[in-house]
PLY file of the C-alpha trace (Angstrom):
ply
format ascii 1.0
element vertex 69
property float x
property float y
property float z
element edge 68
property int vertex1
property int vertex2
end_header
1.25 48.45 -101.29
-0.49 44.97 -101.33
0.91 41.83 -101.85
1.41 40.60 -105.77
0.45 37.06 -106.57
1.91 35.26 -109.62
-1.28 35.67 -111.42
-1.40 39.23 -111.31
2.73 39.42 -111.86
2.04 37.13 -114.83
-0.19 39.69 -116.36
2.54 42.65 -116.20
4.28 44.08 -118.79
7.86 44.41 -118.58
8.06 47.93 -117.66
5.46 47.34 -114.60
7.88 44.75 -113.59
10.51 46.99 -113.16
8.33 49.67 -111.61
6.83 47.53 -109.01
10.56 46.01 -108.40
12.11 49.29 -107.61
9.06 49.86 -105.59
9.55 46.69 -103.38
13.16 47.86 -102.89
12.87 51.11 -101.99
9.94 49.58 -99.60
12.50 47.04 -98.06
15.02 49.35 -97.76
12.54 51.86 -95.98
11.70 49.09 -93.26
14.98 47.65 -92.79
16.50 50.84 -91.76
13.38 50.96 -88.96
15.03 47.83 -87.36
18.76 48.51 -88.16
17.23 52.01 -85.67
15.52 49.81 -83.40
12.37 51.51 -84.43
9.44 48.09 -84.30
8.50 47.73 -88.08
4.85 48.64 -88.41
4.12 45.27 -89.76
7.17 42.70 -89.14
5.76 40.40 -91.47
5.76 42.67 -94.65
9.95 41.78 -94.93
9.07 38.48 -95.50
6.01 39.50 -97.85
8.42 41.78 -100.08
11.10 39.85 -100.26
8.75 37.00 -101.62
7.29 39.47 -103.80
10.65 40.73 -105.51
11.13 36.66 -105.68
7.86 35.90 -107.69
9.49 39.16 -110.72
12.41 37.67 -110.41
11.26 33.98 -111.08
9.40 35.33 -114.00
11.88 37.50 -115.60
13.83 34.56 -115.77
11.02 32.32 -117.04
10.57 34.79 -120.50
14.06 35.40 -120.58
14.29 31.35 -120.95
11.30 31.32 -123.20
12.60 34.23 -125.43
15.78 32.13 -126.37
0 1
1 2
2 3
3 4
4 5
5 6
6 7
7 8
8 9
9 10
10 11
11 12
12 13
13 14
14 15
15 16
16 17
17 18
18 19
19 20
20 21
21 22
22 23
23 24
24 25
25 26
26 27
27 28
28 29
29 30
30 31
31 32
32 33
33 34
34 35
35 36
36 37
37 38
38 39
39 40
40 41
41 42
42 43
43 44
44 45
45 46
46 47
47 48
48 49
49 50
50 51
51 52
52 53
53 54
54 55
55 56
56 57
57 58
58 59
59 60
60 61
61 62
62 63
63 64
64 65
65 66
66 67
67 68
């Protein structure tokens, strides 16, 4: 799965948001049990990249929710 920027997470709907989040989860989850195992993570960057990822939905849900009020 490839890295979201803003501008594409900006362009989401709300139910994408979700999607993609429980994605990035599942995804993190997936690799973090490789190293709890001791198994070497395919990529060791890509915790970094989806835990900034889940960041960027999470900056934004709170941005509408703000703007909604």
């Amino acid at each position: 799965m490839a890295i979201l920027r803003y501008k594409e997470i900006v362009k989401m709907g709300e139910k994408e948001l979700d999607n993609k989040s429980t994605e990035l989860k599942k995804e993190l989850m997936k690799v973090r049990s490789q190293v709890a195992t001791g198994t070497p993570p395919e990529n060791p960057g890509r915790i970094r990249e989806i835990r900034r990822t889940m960041a960027r939905i999470n900056t934004l849900r709170t941005i509408r929710e703000v703007q909604n009020k």
